[in-house]
Structures are given as C-alpha cells and as structure tokens.
VEXVO-623294 format. One record per residue (C-alpha): residue number from 1; x, y, z. Coordinates in steps of 0.5 Angstrom, whole numbers. Layout:
// VEXVO-623294
@num=NUM; px=X; py=Y; pz=Z;
...
// end
This chain:
// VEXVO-623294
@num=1; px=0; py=0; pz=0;
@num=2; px=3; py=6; pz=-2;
@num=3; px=4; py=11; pz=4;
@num=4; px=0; py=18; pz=4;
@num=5; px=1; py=25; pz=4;
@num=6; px=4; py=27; pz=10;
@num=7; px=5; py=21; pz=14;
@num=8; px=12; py=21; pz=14;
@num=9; px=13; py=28; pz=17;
@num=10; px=7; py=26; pz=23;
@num=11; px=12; py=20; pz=24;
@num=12; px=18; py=23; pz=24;
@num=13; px=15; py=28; pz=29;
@num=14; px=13; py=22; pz=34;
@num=15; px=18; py=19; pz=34;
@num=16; px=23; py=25; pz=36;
@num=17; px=18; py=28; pz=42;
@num=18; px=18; py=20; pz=45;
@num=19; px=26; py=21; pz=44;
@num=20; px=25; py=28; pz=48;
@num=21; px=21; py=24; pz=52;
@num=22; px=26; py=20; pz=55;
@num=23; px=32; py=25; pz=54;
@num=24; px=35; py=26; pz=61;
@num=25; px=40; py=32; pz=58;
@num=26; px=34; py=36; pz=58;
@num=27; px=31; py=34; pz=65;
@num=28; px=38; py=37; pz=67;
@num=29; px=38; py=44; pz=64;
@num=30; px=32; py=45; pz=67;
@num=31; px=34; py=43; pz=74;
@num=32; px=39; py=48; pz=74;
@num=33; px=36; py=53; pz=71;
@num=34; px=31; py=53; pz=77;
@num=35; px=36; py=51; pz=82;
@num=36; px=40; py=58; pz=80;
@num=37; px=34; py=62; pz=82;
@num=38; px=36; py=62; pz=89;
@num=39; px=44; py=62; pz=88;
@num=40; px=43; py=68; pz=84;
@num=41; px=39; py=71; pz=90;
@num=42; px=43; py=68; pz=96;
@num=43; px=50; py=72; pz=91;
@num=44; px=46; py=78; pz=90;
@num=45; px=43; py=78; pz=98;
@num=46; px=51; py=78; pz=100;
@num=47; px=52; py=84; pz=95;
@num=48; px=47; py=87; pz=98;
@num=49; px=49; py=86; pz=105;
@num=50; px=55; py=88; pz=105;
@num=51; px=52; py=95; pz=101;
@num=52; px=49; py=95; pz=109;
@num=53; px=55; py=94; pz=113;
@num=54; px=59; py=99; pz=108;
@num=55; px=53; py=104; pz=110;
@num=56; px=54; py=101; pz=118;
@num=57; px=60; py=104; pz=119;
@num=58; px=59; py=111; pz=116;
@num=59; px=52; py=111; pz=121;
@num=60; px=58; py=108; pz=127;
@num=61; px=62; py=113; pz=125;
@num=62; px=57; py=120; pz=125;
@num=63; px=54; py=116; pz=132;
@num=64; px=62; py=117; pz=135;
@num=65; px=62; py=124; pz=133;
@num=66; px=55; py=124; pz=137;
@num=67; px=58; py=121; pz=142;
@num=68; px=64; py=125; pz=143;
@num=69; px=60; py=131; pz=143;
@num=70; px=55; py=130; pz=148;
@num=71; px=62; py=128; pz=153;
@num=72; px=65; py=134; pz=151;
@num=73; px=59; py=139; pz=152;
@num=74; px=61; py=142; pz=159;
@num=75; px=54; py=146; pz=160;
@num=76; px=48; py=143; pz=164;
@num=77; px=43; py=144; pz=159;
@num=78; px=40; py=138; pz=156;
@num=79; px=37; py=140; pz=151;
@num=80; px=43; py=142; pz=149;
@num=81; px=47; py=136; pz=149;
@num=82; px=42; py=133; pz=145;
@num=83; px=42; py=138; pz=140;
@num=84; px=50; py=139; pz=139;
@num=85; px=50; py=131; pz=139;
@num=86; px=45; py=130; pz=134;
@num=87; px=49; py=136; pz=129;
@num=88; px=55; py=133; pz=130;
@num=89; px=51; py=126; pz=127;
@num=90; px=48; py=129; pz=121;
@num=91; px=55; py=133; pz=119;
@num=92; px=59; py=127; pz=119;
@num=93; px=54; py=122; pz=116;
@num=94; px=52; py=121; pz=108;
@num=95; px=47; py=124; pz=105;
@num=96; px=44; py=118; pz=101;
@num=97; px=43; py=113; pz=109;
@num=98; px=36; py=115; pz=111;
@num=99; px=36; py=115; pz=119;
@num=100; px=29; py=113; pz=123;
@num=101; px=30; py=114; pz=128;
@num=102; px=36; py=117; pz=134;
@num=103; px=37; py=117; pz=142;
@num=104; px=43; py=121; pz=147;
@num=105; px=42; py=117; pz=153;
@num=106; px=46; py=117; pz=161;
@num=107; px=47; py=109; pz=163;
@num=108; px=53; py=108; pz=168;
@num=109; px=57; py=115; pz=168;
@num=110; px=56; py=114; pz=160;
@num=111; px=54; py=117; pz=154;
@num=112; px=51; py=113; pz=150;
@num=113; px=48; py=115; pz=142;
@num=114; px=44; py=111; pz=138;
@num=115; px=42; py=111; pz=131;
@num=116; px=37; py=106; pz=127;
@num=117; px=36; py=106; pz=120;
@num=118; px=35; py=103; pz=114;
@num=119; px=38; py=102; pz=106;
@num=120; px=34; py=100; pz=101;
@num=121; px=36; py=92; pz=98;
@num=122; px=37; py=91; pz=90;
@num=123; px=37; py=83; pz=89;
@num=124; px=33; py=81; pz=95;
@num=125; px=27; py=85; pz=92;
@num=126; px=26; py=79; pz=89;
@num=127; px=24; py=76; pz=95;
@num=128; px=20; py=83; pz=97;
@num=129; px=25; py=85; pz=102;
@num=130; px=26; py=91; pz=100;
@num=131; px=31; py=95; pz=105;
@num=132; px=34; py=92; pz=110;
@num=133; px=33; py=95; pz=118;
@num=134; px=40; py=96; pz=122;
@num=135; px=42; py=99; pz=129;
@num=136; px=48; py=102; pz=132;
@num=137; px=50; py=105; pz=138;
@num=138; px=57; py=108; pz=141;
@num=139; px=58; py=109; pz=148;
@num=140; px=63; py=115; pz=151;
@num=141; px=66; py=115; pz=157;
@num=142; px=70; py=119; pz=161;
@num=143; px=76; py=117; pz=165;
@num=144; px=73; py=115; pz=173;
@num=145; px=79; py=118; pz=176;
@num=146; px=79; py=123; pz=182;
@num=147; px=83; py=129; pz=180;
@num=148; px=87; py=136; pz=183;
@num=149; px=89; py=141; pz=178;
@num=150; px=92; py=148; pz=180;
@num=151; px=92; py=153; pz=176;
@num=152; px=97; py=158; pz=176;
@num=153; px=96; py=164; pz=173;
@num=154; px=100; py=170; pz=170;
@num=155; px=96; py=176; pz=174;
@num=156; px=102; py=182; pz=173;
@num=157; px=101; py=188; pz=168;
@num=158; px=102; py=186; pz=163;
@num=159; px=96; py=183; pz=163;
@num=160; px=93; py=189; pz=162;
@num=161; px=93; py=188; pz=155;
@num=162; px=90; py=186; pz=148;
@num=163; px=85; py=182; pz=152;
@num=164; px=90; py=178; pz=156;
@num=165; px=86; py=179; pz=162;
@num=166; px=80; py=179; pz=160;
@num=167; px=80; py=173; pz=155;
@num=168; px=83; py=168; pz=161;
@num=169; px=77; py=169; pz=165;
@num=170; px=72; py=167; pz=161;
@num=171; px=78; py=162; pz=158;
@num=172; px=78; py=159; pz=166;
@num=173; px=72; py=159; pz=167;
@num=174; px=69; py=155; pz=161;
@num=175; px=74; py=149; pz=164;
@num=176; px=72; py=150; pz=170;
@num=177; px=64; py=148; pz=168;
@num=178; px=67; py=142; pz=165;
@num=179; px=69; py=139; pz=172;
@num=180; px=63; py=143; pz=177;
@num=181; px=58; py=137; pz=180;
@num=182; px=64; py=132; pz=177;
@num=183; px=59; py=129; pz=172;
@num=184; px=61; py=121; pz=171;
@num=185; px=68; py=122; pz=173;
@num=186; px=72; py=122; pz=180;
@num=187; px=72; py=127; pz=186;
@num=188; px=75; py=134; pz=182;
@num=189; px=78; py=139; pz=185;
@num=190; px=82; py=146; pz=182;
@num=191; px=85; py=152; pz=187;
@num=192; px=88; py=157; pz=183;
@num=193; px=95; py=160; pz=184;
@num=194; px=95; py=167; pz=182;
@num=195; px=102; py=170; pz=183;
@num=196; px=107; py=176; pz=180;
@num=197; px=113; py=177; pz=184;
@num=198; px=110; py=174; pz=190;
@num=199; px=104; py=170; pz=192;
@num=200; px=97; py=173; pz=196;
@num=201; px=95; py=169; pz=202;
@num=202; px=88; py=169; pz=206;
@num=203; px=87; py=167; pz=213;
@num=204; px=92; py=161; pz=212;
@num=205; px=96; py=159; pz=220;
@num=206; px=103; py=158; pz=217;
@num=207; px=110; py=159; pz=221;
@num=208; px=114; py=165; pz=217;
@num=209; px=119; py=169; pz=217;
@num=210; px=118; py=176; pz=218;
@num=211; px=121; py=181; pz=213;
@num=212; px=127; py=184; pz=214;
@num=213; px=128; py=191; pz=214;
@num=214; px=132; py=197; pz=211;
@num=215; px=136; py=201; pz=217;
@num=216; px=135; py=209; pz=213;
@num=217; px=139; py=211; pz=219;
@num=218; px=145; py=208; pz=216;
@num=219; px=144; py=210; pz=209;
@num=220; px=148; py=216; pz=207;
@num=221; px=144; py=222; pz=203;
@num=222; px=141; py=224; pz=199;
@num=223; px=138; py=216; pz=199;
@num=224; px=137; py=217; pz=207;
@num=225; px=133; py=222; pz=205;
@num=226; px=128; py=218; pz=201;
@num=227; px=128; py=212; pz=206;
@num=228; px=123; py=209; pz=211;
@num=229; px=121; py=201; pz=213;
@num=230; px=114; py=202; pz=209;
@num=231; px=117; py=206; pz=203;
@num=232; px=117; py=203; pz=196;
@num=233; px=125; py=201; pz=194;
@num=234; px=126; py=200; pz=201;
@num=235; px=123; py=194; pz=202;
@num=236; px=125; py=187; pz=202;
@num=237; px=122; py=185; pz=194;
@num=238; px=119; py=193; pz=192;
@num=239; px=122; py=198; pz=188;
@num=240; px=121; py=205; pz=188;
@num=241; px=121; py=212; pz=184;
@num=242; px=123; py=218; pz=187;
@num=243; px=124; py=225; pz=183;
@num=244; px=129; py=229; pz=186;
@num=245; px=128; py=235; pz=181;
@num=246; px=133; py=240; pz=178;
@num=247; px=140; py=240; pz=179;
@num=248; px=145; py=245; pz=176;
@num=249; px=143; py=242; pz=168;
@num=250; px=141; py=237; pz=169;
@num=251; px=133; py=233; pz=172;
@num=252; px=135; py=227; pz=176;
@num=253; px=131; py=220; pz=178;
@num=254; px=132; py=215; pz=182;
@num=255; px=129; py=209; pz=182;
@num=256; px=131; py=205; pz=189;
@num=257; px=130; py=196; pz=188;
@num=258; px=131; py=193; pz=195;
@num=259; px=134; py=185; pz=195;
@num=260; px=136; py=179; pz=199;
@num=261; px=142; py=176; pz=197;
@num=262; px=145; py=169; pz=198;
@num=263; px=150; py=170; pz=203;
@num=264; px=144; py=173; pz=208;
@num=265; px=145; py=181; pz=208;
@num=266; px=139; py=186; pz=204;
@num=267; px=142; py=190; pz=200;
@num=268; px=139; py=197; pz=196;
@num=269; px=141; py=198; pz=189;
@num=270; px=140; py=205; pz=186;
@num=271; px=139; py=207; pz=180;
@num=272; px=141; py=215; pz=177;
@num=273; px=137; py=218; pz=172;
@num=274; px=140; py=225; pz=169;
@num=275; px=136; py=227; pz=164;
@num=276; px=136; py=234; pz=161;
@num=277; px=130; py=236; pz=161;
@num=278; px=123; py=236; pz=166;
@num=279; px=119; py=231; pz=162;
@num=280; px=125; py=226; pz=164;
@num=281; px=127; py=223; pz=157;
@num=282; px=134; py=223; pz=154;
@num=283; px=137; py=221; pz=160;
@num=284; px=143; py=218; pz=162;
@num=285; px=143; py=212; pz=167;
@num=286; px=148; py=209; pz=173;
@num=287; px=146; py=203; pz=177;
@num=288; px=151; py=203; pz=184;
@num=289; px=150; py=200; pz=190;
@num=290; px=147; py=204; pz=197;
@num=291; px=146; py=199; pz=202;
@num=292; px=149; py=193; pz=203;
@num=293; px=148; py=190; pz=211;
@num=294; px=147; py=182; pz=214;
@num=295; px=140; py=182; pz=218;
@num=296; px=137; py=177; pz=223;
@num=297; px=130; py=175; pz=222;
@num=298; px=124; py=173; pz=227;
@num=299; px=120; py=166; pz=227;
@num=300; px=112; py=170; pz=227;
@num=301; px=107; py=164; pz=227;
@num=302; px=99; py=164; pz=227;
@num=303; px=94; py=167; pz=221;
@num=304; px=96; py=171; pz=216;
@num=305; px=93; py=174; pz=210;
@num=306; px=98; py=178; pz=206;
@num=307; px=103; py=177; pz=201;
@num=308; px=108; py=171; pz=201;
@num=309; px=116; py=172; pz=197;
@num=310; px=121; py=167; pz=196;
@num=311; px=123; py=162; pz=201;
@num=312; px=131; py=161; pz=201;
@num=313; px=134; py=156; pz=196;
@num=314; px=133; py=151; pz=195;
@num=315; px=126; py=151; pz=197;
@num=316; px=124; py=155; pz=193;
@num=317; px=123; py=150; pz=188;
@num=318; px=121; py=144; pz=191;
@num=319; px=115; py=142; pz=195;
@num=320; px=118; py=141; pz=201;
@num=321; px=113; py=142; pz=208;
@num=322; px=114; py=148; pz=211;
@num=323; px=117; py=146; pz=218;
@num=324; px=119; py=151; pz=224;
@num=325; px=124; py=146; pz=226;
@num=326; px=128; py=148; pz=218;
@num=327; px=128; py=154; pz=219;
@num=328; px=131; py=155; pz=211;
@num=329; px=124; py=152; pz=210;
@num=330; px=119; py=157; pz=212;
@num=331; px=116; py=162; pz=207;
@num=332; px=118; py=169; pz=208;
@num=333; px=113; py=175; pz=209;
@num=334; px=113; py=181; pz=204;
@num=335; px=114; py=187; pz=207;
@num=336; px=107; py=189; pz=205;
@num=337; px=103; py=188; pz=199;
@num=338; px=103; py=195; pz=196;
@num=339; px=106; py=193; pz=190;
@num=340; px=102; py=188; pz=190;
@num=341; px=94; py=191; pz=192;
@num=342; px=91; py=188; pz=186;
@num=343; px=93; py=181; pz=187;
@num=344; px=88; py=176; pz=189;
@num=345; px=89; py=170; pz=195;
@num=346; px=91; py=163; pz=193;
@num=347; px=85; py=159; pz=194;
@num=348; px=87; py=152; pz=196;
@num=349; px=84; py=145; pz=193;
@num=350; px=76; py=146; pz=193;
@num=351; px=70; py=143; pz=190;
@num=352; px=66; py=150; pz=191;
@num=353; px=66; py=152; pz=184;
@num=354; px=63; py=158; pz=186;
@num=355; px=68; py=160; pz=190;
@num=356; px=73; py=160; pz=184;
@num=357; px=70; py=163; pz=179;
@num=358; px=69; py=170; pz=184;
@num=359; px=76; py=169; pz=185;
@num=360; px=78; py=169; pz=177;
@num=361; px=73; py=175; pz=176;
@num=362; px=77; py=178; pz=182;
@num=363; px=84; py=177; pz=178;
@num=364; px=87; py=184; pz=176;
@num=365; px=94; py=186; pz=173;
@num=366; px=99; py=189; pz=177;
@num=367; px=106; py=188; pz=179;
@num=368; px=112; py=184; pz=176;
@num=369; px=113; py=177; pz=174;
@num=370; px=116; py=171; pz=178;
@num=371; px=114; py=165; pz=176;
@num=372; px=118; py=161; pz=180;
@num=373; px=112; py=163; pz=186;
@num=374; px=107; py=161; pz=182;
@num=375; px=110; py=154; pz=181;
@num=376; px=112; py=153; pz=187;
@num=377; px=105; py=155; pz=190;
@num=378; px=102; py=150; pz=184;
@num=379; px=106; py=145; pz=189;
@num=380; px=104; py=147; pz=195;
@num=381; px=97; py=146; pz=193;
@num=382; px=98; py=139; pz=190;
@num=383; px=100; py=136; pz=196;
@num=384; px=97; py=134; pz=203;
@num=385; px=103; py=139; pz=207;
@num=386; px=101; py=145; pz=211;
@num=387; px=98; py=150; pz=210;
@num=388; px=93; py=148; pz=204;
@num=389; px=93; py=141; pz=206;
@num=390; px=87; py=140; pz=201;
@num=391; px=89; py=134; pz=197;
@num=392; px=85; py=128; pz=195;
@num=393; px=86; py=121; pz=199;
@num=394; px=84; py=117; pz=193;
@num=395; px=88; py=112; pz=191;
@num=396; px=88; py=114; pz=184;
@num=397; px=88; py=121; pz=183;
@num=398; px=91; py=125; pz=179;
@num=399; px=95; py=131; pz=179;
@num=400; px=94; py=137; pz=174;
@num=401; px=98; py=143; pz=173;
@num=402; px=96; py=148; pz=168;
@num=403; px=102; py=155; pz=168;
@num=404; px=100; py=160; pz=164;
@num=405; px=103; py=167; pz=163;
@num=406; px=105; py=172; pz=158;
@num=407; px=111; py=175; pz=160;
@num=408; px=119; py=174; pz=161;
@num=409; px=121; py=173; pz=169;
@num=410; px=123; py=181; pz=171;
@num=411; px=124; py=180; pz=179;
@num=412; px=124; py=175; pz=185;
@num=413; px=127; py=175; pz=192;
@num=414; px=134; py=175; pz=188;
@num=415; px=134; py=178; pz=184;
@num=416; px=131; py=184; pz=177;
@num=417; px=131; py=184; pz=170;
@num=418; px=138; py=185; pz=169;
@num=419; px=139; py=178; pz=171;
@num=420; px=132; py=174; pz=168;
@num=421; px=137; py=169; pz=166;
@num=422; px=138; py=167; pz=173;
@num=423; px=131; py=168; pz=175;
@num=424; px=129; py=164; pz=170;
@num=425; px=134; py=158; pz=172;
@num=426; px=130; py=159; pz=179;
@num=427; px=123; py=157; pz=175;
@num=428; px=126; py=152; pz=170;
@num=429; px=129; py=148; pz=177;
@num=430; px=122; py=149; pz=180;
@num=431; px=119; py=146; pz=174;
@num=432; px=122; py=139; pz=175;
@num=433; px=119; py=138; pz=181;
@num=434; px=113; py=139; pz=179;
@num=435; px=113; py=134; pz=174;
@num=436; px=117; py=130; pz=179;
@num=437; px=111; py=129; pz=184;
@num=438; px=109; py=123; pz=184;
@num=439; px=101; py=121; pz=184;
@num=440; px=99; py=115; pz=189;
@num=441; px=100; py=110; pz=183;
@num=442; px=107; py=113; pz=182;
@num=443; px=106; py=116; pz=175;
@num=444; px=108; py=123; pz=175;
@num=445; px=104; py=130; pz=176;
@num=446; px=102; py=133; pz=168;
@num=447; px=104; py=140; pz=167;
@num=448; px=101; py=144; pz=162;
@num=449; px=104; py=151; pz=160;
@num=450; px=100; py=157; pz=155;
@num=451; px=104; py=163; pz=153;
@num=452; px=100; py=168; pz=151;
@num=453; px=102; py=172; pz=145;
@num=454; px=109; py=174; pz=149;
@num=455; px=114; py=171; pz=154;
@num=456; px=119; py=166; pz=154;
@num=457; px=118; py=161; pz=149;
@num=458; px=124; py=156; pz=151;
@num=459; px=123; py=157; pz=158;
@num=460; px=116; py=154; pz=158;
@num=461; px=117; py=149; pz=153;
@num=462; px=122; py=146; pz=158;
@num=463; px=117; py=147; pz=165;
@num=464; px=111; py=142; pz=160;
@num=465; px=111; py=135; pz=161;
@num=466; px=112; py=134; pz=154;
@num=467; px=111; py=138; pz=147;
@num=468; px=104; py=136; pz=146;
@num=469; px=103; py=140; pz=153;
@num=470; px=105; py=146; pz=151;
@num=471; px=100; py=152; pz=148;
@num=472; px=102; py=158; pz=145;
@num=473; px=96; py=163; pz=142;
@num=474; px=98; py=169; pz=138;
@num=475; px=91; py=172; pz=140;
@num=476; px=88; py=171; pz=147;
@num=477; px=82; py=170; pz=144;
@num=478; px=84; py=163; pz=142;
@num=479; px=85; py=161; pz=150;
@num=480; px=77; py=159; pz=150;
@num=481; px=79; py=153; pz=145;
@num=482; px=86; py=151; pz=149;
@num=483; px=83; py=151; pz=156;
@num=484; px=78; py=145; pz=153;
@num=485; px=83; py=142; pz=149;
@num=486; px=86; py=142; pz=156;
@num=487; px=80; py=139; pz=159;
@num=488; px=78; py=135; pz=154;
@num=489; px=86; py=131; pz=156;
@num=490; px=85; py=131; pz=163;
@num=491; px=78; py=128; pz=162;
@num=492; px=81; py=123; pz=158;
@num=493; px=74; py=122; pz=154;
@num=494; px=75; py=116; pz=150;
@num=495; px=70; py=111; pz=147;
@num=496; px=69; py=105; pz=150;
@num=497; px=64; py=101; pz=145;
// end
C-alpha cells in the first residue's frame, strides 16, 4: 500500500517527541535553570548585605561623633547636649542613608548614642524584602579618676593688654564647667594660684619668717632722704621711683630696688636717671649699689593674710613642707602688699566651683613676673602638706597643673631684669619638681603650659610635660579652645564600645 501525503513528517514527529521524552539531558537544564534562582538571589542578597555594612560603618562613625560630642559639651542644658549630638551626627553622615530614628541616653556615667536605619536592597527585592532594617549605637565614657588640678595664672601688668586678662577669665571659667558636679568621673578638685612677684594668702595658719627691713639711719643722702621701713624700694622685693627735680643742667630720678642676697644680707640698688629735661627722657643712667647689710629674722606664726615672697633656696622650688624646726624652709613674709594690692589670695583645692570663679573674676593685672612663686605654690597646692592640705585621698587621683603667663620673669626675691637668666633657672628647676611628684599609683604629676601671644618660649616648653602639653596663642581670643582641648585630655574622654 502506498504511503500518504504527510505520513512520514507526523512519524518522524512521534518518533522525536518519544526521543525528547526519555532525554534525560533536557530534564538536567531545566533543573539547573530552576536551581539557579536562589543561587542568584543568595549571591545578590550577599551584595546587597555587604552594600549594608559599608553603610553601618558610616552610621557608627557619625554616631561616635554624636557621641563624643555629647561627653564633651560642659553645660548643664540637656536639651542642648542632644541638640549638639545630633549636629554632629547629621555632619558626619551620608546623604543617601535614611535615619529612622535616633537617641543620646546616660547609662552608668556614659553617654550612649543611638541610631537606627534602613538601606534599600536590590536583588533581595526579588524576595519582597525590600530594605534591610540596621542598629548602632556608641558609647563614651570619661575616665573615672578623681582629679586635683591647679591652676597658675600669670596676674602681672602685662595682662593688662589686648584682652589678655579678659580673654583667660572666661577661658577658665568655661574649663571649670566641665568638671562642676564632676558628672560621670572621680571626686574633682581646682585651686587657683595667681601670683606676680609674690604670691597672696588669705587666713592661712603658717610659721613664717618676717620681712626683713632696710636700716634708713645707715644710708647716706640723698638715699636716706627718701627711706623709710614702709616705702616702695626700700622693702625686701618692691622697687620705688623717686623724683629729685632739677640739679644744675640736668633732671634727676631715682629708681630704688630692694634684694636678699644669697649670702644673708638685704641690699639696696639705686639706679641714677640724669635727664636733661623735666619730662625726664634723653636720660643717661647708672646703677650702684647703696645699702648692703646682714639681717636677723624672726619666726612669727599664727593666721596671716597677705603676700608671700620666695622661700630660701633650694626650697623655692620643691614641695617640700614648711616645718619650724627647718628653718630654710619657712616662707617669707612680703614686707607688705603694696606692689601687689590687686593680687587675689590663692585659693587651695575645692570643690566649691562658686568660690573659684568669683575668684577668677576678681583677677587683675599688676605688678612684676615670678613665675617660679607661682610653680612653687602650684605644688604646694597639689599636696597634703601644711598649709593648703586639700589633696585628694583617692588612690587613683591625678595631679594637674596648668601655668599660663604672657611674659619673661623680670624680678623675684634675688634677683631683677638684669639678671632674668637666673630667675629663669629658678623657674625651670622648679618645673622639674613639679612633674616629679609623684601621683598614689607612681605615675607623674601633668603640667601643661600656655604663652600667650608673649614670653618665654623656650622656657615654657621645658617646664610641660612634653611637646603636646605646650600651647602658645597669637591672640588671646584663641585661649577658649586650648583651655578645652585641655579639659578634653585631662577628662580622658574616649569611646568605650
């Protein structure tokens, strides 16, 4: 029988769809194109996850600026804090990350910032998740250590000038509000040292030496003419101006400085202006020596309120306790305040915040620059000793000390102008005591040091603890940020998790 039209295509047609039939090959291709599906979402998921944590870690980085922020801000407004932590965040973070939500929280004396948001997925859109929700959180804390800091500040005429008095009181008392209530760290305490060629006291019980005095009867004229126990020049540490007027051609001045020297005797320089006319400039000058005589002191004791010169060396550069039975030890009694009426009392360790800064506003320029009495009633400060005695008890307190000063030493106990170099040893020698005391763990006392705009740069650089604890500012406007920076350190802020 002969075959019809069509017949062999539909066979052939059969016969290949029973062959695709038992294919196993095809079964396989099909499997694997199923199988794929979740490989390609798991691979995309896994990009899209790590698209997340690169995104995390720009979060946790704005939130440790929150963070940081929040520790450093020395007010007591709140709302503020948050405020100035959530600035920070939004600063530091990208501009593409959506933020749901975010909180500044205290837990345990730290402050804790956290954020929570979301960033949209690409390949795990294929599974209807369409973001991917995240959490971070950073936590700062300050150091709890107990801390006694004193500050010792330059309070001489030179001061006086482009705002170098004014700039430091609020300078200070900005620092002070970062420790007042000593929120989330140790027990603080701050005395302030202010000094110019001596330091003031205020009630303190100490065992002194009286000042010795100039014998006018022995002085020849025309010096004995201008002498007396109470009169600028001749008291141990003052120097005095004196006009004598016309003689012959020429205008004379006399400038009188009254010293202890080394070897126990007061002597009496005076210094010869010759001028030739009454406004006493173009003036030629001379400098001999007037009065030159061994004293006896006397011990006096009890309350005392007044100014404090150097004590004999070596103690007026080391900590040592004032104790009668040492005699070089005891302080000496200025022979009066009158060079120094401006300067305010030292006020030993306190945590009466109030106290100190009616005492910083009360600061005032005056006088010449010791900055060695400063130094040395920075230590006395800092320990347990008669007369301050205000010193922490905590084992783990730190000591502090923060010197600023705008000018080159010009006169202590010893010595004037002339001979800075020497005052300047005298200072130097009693930085290295300082940073020599030791804290209750035996790590060493801190000393930080500010110039500002003026003094001796050298100088200061030896008496900080190191290179990064020296500050020196062109403008005294620029003492607001060193005095946190300060703060900041001595806070040891750092975060914690």
């Amino acid at each position: 029988m002969g075959k019809t039209i069509g017949e062999v295509p539909r066979r052939r047609l059969t016969t290949a769809l029973k062959r695709f039939a038992r294919s196993s090959g095809g079964n396989f291709g099909m499997m694997v194109g199923i199988a794929a599906v979740p490989l390609i979402v798991a691979m995309g998921g896994a990009v899209d996850y790590s698209n997340a944590l690169r995104e995390r870690e720009s979060v946790q980085a704005a939130a440790d600026a929150a963070a940081l922020a929040a520790a450093k801000y020395s007010g007591n407004d709140e709302a503020e804090r948050t405020a100035r932590a959530d600035r920070f965040f939004k600063a530091n973070l990208g501009a593409d990350i959506t933020v749901q939500a975010t909180s500044l929280s205290k837990v345990d004396k730290a402050w804790v910032y956290d954020a929570k948001f979301s960033t949209p997925t690409a390949f795990l859109g294929l599974m209807h998740i369409d973001k991917l929700d995240m959490e971070v959180a950073s936590t700062v804390r300050q150091a709890d250590v107990p801390l006694d800091i004193a500050l010792v500040l330059d309070s001489t005429g030179s001061m006086q000038s482009s705002g170098k008095m004014d700039q430091p009181k609020a300078a200070v008392n900005l620092f002070l509000d970062n420790f007042d209530g000593s929120s989330g760290i140790g027990k603080v305490q701050v005395a302030m040292v202010p000094f110019d060629t001596d330091v003031k006291v205020k009630d303190l019980n100490m065992a002194m030496w009286a000042a010795p005095t100039v014998e006018c009867n022995r002085m020849s004229q025309p010096d004995k003419g201008y002498c007396s126990t109470s009169a600028a020049g001749f008291m141990l540490g003052t120097s005095g101006t004196y006009y004598a007027g016309r003689s012959g051609s020429r205008y004379l001045a006399y400038i009188y400085s009254t010293f202890d020297t080394l070897t126990g005797s007061l002597r009496v320089d005076r210094t010869t202006y010759s001028c030739t006319n009454s406004r006493y400039n173009n003036c030629s000058t001379s400098t001999a020596s007037v009065y030159d005589r061994s004293y006896t002191l006397s011990q006096v004791s009890g309350n005392f309120s007044g100014c404090i010169n150097d004590r004999k060396q070596p103690y007026d550069t080391t900590s040592d306790a004032a104790v009668a039975s040492t005699s070089n030890s005891l302080y000496m009694r200025a022979a009066n305040c009158s060079e120094s009426a401006s300067l305010q009392p030292v006020v030993g360790l306190t945590e009466d915040f109030t106290t100190l800064r009616t005492a910083v506003g009360a600061l005032t320029p005056s006088g010449n620059t010791n900055i060695a009495v400063g130094v040395q009633w920075g230590m006395e400060a800092l320990t347990a000793a008669y007369p301050l005695q205000g010193k922490n008890t905590d084992e783990k307190t730190k000591a502090i000390m923060i010197v600023l000063t705008d000018g080159d030493n010009t006169e202590d106990r010893w010595y004037n102008s002339s001979d800075s170099d020497k005052i300047d040893d005298r200072t130097e020698l009693a930085c290295t005591n300082a940073k020599a005391m030791k804290n209750p763990d035996g790590t060493d006392l801190e000393m930080y040091t500010i110039r500002v705009i003026d003094g001796n740069e050298s100088l200061l650089k030896k008496c900080a603890s190191g290179d990064d604890h020296y500050y020196s500012v062109t403008s005294a406007s620029q003492l607001t940020a060193v005095f946190q920076q300060i703060a900041e350190r001595v806070k040891r802020i750092r975060i914690v998790s």
